[in-house]
C-alpha positions in Angstrom: 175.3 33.9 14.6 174.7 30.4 16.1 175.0 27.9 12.5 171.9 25.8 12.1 172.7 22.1 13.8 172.4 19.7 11.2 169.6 16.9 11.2 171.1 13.0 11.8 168.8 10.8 9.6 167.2 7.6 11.1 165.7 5.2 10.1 163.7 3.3 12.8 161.7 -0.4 12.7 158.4 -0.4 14.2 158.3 -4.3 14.3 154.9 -5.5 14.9 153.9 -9.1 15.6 151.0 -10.2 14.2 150.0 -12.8 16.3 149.5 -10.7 19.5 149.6 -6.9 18.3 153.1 -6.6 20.5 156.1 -3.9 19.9 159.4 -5.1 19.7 161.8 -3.1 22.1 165.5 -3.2 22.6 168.3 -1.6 25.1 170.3 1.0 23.4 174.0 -0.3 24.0 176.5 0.3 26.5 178.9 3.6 25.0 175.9 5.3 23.4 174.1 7.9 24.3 171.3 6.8 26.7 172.8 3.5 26.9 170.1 1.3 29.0 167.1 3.2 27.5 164.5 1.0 25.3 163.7 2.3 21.7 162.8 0.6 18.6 165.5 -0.7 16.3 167.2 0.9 13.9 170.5 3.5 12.5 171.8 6.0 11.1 170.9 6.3 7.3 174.3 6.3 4.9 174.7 8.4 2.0 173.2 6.9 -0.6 170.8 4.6 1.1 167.2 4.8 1.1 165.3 4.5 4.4 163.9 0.7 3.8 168.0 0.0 2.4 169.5 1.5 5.6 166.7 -0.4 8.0 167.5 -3.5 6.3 170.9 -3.2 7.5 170.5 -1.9 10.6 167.8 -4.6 11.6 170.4 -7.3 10.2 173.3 -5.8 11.8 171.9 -5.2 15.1 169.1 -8.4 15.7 170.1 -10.5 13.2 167.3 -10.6 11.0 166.1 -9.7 7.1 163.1 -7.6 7.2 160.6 -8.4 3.4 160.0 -4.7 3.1 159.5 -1.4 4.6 157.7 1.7 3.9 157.6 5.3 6.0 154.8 5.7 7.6 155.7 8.9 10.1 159.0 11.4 10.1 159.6 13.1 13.4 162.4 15.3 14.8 163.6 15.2 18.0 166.4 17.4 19.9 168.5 15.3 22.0 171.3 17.3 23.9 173.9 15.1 21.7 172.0 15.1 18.3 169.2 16.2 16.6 167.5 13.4 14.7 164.6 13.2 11.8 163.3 9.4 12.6 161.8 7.9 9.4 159.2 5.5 11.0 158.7 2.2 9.2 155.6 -0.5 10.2 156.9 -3.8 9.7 155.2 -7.1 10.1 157.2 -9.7 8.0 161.0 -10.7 8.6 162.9 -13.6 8.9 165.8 -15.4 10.5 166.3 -15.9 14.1 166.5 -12.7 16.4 170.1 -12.7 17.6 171.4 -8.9 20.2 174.2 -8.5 18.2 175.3 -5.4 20.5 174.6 -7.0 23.9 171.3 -5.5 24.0 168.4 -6.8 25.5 164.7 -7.5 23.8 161.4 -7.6 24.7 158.3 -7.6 22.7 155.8 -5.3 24.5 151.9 -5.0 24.6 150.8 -1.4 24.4 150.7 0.6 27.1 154.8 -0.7 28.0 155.9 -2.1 30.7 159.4 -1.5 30.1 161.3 1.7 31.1 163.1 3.9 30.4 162.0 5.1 26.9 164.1 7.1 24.8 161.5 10.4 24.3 162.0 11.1 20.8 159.9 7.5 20.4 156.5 9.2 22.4 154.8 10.9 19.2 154.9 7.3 17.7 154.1 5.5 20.9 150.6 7.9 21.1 149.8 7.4 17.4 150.4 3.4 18.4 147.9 3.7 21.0 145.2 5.8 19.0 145.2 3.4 16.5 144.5 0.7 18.9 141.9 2.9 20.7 144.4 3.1 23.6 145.3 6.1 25.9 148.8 7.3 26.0 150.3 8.1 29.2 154.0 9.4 29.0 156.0 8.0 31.9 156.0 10.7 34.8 159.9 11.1 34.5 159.8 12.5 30.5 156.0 13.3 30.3 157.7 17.3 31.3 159.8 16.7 28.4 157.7 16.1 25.4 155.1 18.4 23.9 152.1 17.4 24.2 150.4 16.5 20.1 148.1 18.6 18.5 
């Protein structure tokens, strides 16, 4: 009997500015998995954090910044060959402090649909629940749209 894999808790900034509607997006770093690949900020949640403690660190550890709040708005799983993840999705629209890539990765605040690619899969569900919001169509990039499941 195979032992059940055990989830990796995230918890994962959508950061929205205001001004424009746009997405901030940064490089997963050089040494982790899928290194290169854009996502939305965020880590791994400690024991005894909450999700809004563990994105405040996160966000200040890796950009530099302190976020005024957070709240979940969507959980998703995804199975990545390497991990399987639950990703505690938090909207948030208020920070300060400058925005510094603490890991060497690079940033780009993105309109919806994105022009930047690659996109780490497990961030589609969100990215179509984005775009339906906004009234938007989702199209999946043609090199992962065989990899995700399509919503219901």
């Amino acid at each position: 009997m195979t032992a059940a894999r055990k989830h990796t808790e995230v918890a994962v900034g959508v950061l929205i500015r205001l001004s424009d509607d746009a997405l901030l997006l940064s490089t997963r770093p050089e040494g982790k998995a899928y290194a290169g690949y854009w996502e939305f900020p965020g880590g791994k949640i400690e024991a005894g954090e909450t999700v809004e403690q563990a994105l405040r660190r996160e966000l200040h550890e890796e950009l530099g910044i302190t976020i005024d709040g957070a709240e979940v708005w969507k959980v998703t799983e995804h199975d990545y060959p390497h991990a399987l993840v639950r990703l505690h999705w938090c909207k948030v629209t208020a920070w300060s402090g400058e925005f510094e890539m603490r890991e060497g990765q690079q940033m780009a605040w993105q309109q919806l649909p994105l022009e930047v690619t690659p996109v780490l899969p497990g961030a589609f569900p969100v990215l179509q629940w984005l775009c339906e919001e906004r009234g938007l169509p989702f199209v999946a990039p043609p090199a992962v749209a065989s990899v995700i499941a399509p919503a219901n």
